[in-house]
MMTF fields as JSON, N, C-alpha, C and O atoms, coordinates in Angstrom:
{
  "mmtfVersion": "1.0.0",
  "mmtfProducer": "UNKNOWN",
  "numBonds": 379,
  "numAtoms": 380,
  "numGroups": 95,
  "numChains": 1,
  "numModels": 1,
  "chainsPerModel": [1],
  "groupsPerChain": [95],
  "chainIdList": ["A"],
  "bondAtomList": [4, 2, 8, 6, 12, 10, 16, 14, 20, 18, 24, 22, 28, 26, 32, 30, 36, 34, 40, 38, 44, 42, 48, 46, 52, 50, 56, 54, 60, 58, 64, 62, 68, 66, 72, 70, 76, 74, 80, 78, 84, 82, 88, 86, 92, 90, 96, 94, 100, 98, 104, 102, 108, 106, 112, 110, 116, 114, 120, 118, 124, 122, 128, 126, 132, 130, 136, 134, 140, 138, 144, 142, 148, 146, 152, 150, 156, 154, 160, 158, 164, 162, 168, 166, 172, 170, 176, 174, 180, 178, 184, 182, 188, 186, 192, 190, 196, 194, 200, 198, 204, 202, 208, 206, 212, 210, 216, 214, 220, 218, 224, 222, 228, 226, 232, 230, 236, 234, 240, 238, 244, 242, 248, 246, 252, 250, 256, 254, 260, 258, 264, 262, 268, 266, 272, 270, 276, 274, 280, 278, 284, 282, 288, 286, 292, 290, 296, 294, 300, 298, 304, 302, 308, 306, 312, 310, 316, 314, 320, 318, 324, 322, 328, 326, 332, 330, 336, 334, 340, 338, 344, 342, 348, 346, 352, 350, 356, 354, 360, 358, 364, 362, 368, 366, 372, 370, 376, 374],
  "bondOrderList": [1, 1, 1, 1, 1, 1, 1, 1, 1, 1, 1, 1, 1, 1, 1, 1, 1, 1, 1, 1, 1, 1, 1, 1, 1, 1, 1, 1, 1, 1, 1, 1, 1, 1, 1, 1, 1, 1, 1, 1, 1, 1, 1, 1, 1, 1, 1, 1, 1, 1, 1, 1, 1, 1, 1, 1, 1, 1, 1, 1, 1, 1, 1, 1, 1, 1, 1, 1, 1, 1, 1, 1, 1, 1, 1, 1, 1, 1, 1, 1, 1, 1, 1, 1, 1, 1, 1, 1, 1, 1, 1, 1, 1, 1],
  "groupList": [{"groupName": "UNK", "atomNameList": ["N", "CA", "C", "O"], "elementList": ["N", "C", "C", "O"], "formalChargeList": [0, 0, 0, 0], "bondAtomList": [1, 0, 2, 1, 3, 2], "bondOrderList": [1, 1, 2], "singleLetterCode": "X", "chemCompType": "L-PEPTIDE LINKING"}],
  "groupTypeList": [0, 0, 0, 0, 0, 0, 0, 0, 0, 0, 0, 0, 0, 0, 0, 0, 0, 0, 0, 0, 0, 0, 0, 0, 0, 0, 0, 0, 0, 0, 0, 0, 0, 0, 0, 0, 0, 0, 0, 0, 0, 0, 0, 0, 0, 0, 0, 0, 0, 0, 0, 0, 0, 0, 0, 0, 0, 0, 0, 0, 0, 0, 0, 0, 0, 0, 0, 0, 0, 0, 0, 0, 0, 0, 0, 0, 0, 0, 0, 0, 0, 0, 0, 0, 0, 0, 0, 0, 0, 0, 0, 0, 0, 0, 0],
  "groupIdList": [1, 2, 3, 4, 5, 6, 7, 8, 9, 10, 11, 12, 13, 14, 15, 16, 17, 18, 19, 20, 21, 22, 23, 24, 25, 26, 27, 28, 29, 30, 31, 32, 33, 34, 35, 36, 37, 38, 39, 40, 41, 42, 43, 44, 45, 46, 47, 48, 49, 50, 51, 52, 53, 54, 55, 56, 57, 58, 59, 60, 61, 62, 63, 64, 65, 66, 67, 68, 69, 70, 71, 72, 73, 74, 75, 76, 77, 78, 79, 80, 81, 82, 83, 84, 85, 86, 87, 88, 89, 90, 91, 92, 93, 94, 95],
  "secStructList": [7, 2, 2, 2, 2, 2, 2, 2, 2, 2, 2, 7, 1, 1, 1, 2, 2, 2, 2, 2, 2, 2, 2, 2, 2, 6, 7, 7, 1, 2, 2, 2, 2, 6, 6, 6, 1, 6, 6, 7, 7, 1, 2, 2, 2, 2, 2, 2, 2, 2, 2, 2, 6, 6, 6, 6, 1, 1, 3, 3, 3, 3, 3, 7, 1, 1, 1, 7, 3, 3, 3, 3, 3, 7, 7, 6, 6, 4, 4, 4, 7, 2, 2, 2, 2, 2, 2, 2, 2, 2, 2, 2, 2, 6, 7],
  "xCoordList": [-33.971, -33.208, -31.707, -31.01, -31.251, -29.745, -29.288, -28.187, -30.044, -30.097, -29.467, -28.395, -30.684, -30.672, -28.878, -28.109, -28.963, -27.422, -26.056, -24.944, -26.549, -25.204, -25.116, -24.046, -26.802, -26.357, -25.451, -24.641, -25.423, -25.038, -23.549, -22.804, -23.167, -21.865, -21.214, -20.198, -22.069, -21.001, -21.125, -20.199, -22.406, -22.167, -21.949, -20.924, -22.543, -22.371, -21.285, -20.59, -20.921, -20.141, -19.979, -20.695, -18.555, -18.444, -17.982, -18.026, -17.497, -16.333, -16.598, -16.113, -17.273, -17.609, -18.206, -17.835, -19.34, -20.246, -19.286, -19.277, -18.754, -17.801, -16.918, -16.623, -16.404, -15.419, -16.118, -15.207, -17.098, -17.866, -18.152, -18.024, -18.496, -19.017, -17.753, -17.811, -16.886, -15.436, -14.686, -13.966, -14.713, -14.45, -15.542, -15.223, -16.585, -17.965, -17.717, -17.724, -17.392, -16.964, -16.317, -16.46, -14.962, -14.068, -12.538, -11.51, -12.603, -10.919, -11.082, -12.0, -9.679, -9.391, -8.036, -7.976, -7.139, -5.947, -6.159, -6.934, -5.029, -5.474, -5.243, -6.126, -4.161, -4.508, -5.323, -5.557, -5.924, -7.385, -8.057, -8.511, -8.584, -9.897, -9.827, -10.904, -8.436, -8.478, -8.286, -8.337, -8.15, -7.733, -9.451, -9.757, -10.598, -11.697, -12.356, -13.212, -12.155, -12.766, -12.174, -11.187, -12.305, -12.15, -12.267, -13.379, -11.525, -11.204, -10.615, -10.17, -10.741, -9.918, -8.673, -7.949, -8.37, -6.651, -6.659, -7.649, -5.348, -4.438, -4.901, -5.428, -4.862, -4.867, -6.501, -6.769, -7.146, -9.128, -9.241, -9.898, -8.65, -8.831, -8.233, -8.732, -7.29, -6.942, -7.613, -7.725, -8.012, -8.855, -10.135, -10.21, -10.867, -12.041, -12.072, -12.913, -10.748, -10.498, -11.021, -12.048, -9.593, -9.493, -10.696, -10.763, -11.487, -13.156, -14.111, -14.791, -14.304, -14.778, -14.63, -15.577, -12.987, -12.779, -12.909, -13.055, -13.01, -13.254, -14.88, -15.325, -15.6, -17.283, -17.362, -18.345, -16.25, -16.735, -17.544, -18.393, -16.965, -17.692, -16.995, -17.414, -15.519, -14.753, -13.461, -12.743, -13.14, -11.93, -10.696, -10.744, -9.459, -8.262, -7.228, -6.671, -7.082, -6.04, -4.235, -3.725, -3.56, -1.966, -1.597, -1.454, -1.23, -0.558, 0.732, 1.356, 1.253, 2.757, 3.303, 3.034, 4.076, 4.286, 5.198, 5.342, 6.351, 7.083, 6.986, 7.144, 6.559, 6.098, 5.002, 4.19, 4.598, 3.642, 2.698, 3.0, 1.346, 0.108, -1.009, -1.424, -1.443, -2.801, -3.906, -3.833, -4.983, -6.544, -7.606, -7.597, -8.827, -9.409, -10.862, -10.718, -11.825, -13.147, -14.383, -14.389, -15.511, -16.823, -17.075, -16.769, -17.778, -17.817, -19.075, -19.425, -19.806, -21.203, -21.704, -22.639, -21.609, -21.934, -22.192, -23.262, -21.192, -21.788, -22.77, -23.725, -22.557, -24.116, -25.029, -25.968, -25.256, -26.937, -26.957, -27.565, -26.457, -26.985, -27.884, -28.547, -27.669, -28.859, -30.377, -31.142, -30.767, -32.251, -32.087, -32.833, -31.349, -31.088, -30.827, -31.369, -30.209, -30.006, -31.369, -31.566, -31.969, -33.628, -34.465, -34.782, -34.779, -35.387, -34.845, -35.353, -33.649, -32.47, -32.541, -32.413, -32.662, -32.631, -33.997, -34.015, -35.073, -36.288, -36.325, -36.373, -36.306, -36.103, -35.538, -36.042, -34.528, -33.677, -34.481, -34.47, -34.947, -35.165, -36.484, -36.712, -37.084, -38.359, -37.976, -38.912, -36.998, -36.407, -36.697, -36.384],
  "yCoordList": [-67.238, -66.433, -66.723, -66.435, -67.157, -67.319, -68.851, -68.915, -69.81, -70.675, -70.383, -70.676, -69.631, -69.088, -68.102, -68.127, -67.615, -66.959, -67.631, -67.352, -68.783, -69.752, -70.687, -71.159, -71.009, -72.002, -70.772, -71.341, -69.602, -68.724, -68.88, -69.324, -68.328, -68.387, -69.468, -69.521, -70.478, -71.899, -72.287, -72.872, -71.91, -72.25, -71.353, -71.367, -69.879, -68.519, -68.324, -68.803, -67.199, -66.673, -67.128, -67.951, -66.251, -66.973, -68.38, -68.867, -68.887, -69.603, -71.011, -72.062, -71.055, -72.809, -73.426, -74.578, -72.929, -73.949, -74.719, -75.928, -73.95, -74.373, -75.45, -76.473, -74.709, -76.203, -76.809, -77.532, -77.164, -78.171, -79.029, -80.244, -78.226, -79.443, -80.041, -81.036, -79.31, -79.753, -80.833, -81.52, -81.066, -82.052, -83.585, -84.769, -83.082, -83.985, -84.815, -86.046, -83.711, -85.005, -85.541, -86.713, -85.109, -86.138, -85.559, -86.19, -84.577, -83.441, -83.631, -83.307, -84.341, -84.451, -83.605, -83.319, -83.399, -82.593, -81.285, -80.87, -80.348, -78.718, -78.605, -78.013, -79.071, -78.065, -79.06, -78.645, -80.13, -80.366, -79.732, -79.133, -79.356, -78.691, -77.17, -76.614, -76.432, -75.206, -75.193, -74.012, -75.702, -76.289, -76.573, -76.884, -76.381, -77.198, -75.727, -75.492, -74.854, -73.297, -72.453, -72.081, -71.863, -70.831, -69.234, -68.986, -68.631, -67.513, -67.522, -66.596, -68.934, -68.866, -69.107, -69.74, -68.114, -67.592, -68.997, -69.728, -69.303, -70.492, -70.041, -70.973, -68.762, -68.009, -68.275, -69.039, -67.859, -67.619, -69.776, -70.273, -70.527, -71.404, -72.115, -72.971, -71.594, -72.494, -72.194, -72.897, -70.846, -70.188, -70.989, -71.822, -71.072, -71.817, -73.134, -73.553, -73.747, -75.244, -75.212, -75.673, -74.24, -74.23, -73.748, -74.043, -73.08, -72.789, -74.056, -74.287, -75.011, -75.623, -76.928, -77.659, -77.22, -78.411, -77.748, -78.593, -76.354, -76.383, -76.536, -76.916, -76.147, -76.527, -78.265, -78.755, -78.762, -80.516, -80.966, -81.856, -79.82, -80.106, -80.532, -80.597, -81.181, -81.459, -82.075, -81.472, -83.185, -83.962, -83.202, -82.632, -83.426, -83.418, -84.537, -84.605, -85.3, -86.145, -86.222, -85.854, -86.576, -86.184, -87.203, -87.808, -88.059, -89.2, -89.143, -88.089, -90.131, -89.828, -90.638, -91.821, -89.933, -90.577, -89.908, -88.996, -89.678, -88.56, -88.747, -89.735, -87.126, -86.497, -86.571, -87.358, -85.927, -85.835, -85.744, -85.172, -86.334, -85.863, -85.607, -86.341, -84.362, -83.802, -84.294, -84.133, -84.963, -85.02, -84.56, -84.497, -84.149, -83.813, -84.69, -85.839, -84.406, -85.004, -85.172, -85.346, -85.114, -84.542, -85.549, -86.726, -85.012, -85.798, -86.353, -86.321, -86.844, -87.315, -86.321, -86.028, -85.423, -84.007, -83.156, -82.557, -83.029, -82.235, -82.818, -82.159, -84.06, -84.883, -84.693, -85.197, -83.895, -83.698, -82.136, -81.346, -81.83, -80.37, -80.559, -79.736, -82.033, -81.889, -81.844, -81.815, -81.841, -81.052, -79.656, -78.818, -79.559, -77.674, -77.217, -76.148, -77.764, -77.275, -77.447, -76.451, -78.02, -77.912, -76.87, -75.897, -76.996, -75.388, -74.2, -73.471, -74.212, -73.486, -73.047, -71.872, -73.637, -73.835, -73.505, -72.581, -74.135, -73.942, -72.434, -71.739, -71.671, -70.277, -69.498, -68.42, -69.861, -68.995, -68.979, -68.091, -69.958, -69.83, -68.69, -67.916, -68.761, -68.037, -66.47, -65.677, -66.111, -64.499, -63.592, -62.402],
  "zCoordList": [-142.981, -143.907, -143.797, -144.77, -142.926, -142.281, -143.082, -143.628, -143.088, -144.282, -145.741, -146.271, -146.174, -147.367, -147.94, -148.901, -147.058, -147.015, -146.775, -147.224, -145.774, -145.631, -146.89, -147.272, -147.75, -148.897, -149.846, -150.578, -149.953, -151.059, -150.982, -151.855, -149.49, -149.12, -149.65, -150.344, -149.152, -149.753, -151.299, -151.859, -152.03, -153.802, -154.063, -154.743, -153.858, -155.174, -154.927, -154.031, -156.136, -156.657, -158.058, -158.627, -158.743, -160.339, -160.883, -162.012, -159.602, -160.323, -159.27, -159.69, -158.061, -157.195, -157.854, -158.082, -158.41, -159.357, -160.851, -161.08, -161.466, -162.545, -162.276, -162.895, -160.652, -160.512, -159.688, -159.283, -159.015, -158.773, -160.19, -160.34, -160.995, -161.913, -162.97, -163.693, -162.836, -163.379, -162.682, -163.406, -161.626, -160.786, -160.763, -160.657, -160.878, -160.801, -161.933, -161.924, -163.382, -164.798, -164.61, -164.958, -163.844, -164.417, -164.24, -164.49, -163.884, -163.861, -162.074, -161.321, -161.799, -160.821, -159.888, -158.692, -160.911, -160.965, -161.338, -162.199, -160.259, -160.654, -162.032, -162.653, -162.749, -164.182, -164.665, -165.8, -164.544, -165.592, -165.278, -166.253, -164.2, -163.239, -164.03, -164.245, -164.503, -164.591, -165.994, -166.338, -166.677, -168.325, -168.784, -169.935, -167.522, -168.272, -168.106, -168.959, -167.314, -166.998, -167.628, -166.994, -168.753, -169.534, -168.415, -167.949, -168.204, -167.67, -166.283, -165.605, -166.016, -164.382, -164.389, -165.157, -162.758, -163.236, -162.38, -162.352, -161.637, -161.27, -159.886, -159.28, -159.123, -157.999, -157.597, -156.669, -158.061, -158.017, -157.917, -157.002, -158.774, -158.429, -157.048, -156.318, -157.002, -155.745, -154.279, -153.275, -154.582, -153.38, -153.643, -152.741, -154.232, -154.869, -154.075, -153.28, -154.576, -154.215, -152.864, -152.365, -152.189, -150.668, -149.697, -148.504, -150.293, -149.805, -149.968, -148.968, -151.166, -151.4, -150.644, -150.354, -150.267, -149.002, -148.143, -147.259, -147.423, -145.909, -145.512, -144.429, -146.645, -146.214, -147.053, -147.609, -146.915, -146.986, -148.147, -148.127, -149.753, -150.975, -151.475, -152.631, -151.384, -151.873, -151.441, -150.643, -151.9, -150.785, -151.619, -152.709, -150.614, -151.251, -150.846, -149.75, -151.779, -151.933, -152.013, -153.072, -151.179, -151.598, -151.865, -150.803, -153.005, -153.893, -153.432, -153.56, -152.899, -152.332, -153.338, -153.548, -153.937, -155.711, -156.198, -155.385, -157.49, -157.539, -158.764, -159.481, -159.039, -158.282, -157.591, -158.077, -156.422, -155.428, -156.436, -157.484, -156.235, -156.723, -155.778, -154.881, -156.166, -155.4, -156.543, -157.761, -155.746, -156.494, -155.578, -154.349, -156.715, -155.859, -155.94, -156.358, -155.694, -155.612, -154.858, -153.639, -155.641, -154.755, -153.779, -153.971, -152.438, -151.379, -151.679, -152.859, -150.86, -150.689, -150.226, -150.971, -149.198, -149.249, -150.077, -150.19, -150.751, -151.967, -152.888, -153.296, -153.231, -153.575, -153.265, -153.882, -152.188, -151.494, -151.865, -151.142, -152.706, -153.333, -154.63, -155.26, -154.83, -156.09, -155.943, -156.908, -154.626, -154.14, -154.079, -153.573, -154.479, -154.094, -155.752, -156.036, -156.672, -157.787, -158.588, -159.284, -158.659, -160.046, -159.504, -160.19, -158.504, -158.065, -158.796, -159.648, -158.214, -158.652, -160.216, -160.559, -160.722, -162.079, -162.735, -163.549, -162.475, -162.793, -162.556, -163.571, -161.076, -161.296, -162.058, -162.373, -162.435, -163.148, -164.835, -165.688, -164.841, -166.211, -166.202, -167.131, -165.249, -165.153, -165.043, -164.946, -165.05, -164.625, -165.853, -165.829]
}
């Protein structure tokens, strides 16, 4: 059961899955990433971000460039959640 609760911690909520898959297309920079999520503030995302690189779903990049650029992008880690999402999914539809 302790499983089950640590995968929640690290995907649920409203807003990891959105920018997981906002990052996955193709938005690498915070305002693409938040320009592609309709209702997320600037604040909810960056917390998002910053949860999402400390469990290793997500790199962060610093472009030493001027200006500085931050990118971001899915690890190979987070790649191994796609055994975890069709289940996922298949349930939900069944609700």
């Amino acid at each position: 059961m302790k499983a089950i609760q640590d995968t929640l911690f690290v995907l649920g909520g409203k807003w990891k899955l959105p920018v997981l898959l906002s990052i996955y297309s193709g938005n690498k920079r915070f305002n693409d990433i938040a320009g592609s999520i309709p209702g997320i503030t600037n604040r909810v995302l960056s917390k998002e971000l910053k949860h999402l690189e400390e469990n290793l779903l997500i790199s962060r990049t610093i472009i030493d460039d001027y200006p500085v650029r931050i990118e971001y992008a899915i690890t190979d880690y987070c790649l191994t959640t796609h055994k975890v999402a069709p289940p996922m999914e298949e349930w939900g539809k069944n609700i």
